[in-house]
C-alpha positions in Angstrom: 47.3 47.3 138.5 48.0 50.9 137.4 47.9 53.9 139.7 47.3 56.2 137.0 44.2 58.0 135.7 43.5 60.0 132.8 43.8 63.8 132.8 42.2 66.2 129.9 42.9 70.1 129.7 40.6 71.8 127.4 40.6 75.6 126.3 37.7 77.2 123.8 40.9 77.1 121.4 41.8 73.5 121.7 43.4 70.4 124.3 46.1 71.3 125.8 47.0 67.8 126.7 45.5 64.5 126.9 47.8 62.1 129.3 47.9 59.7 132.2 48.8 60.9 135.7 49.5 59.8 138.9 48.2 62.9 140.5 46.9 66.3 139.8 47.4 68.8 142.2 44.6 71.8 141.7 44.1 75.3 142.9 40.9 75.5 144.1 38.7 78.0 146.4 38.7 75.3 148.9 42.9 75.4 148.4 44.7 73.1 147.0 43.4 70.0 145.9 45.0 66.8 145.2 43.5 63.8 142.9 44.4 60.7 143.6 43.2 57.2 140.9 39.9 56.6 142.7 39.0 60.1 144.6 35.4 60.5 145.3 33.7 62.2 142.3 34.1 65.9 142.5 33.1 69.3 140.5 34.8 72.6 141.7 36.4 75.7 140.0 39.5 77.2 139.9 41.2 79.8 141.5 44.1 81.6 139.6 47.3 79.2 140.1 49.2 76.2 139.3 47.9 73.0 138.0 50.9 70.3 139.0 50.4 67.0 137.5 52.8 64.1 138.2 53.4 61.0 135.7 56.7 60.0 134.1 57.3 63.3 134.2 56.2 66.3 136.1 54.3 69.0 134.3 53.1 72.5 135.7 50.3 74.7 134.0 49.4 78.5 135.0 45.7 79.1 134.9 43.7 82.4 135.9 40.1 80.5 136.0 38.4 77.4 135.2 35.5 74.2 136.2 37.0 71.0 137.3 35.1 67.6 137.1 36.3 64.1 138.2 34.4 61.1 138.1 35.3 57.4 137.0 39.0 57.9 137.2 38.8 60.7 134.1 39.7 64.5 135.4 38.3 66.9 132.9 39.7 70.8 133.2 37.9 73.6 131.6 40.0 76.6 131.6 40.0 79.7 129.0 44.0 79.6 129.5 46.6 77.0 130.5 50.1 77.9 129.8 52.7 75.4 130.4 55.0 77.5 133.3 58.2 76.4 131.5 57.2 78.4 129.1 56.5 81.6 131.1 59.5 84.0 130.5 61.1 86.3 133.3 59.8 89.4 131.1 56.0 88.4 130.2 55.8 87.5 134.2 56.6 91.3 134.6 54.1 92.6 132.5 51.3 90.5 134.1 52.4 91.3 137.6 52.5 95.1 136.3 49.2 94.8 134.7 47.4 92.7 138.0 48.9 95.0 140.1 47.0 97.8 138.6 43.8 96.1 138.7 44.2 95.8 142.0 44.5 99.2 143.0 41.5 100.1 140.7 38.9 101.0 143.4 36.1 100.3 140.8 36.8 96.3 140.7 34.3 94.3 142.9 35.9 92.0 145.9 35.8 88.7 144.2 38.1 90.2 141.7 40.2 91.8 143.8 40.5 87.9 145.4 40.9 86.5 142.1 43.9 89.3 141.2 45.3 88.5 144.4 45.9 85.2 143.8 46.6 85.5 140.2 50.0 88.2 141.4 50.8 85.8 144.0 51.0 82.7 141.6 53.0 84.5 139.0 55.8 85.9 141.9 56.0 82.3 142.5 56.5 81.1 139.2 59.4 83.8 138.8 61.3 82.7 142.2 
């Protein structure tokens, strides 16, 4: 009996990819969250961070926001960007830390953007290391 489940990421442009996984690790408010074949249905949203999703291969997306629903061994991912990290060059990285960073000194953004920015700085110094 297979382990696997299926896994959808969807952007207002298009699916990013349509696949089988073992498990999907998500960035949540709660933390980190990992699906498992079977999980208790679940809706939540995401924080800025790294989707990981193990199969035959591993496969890592960036994403700054985004609803997550899993029910019946299907995980669905709204997002309004996914970018696969091996993608990600060393310069782009830069210029969204640079840009992040100055949103986060703006003194006119609320907290739950500042939280958001945070996290979103923090998960693309990881990506670079």
């Amino acid at each position: 009996m297979s382990e696997k489940f299926s896994v959808e990421i969807i952007t207002p442009n298009n699916t990013i990819l349509k696949t089988e996984a073992l498990e999907v690790i998500l960035p949540c408010y709660e933390g980190e969250i990992g699906i498992l074949k079977d999980h208790i249905p679940i809706i939540t949203f995401l924080r800025p961070g790294i989707i990981k999703i193990q199969s035959d291969s591993k496969k890592n997306f960036f994403v700054e926001e985004g609803t997550v629903e899993f029910s019946k061994n299907s995980l669905l991912i709204l997002t309004s960007t996914a970018i696969l990290v091996s993608k990600l060059n060393t310069k782009t990285l830069e210029a969204l830390i640079e840009e992040s960073e100055k949103k986060l000194n703006d003194d006119s953004i609320n907290d739950k953007e500042k939280y958001l920015t945070f996290y979103k700085i923090q998960t693309l110094k990881q990506i670079i290391q």
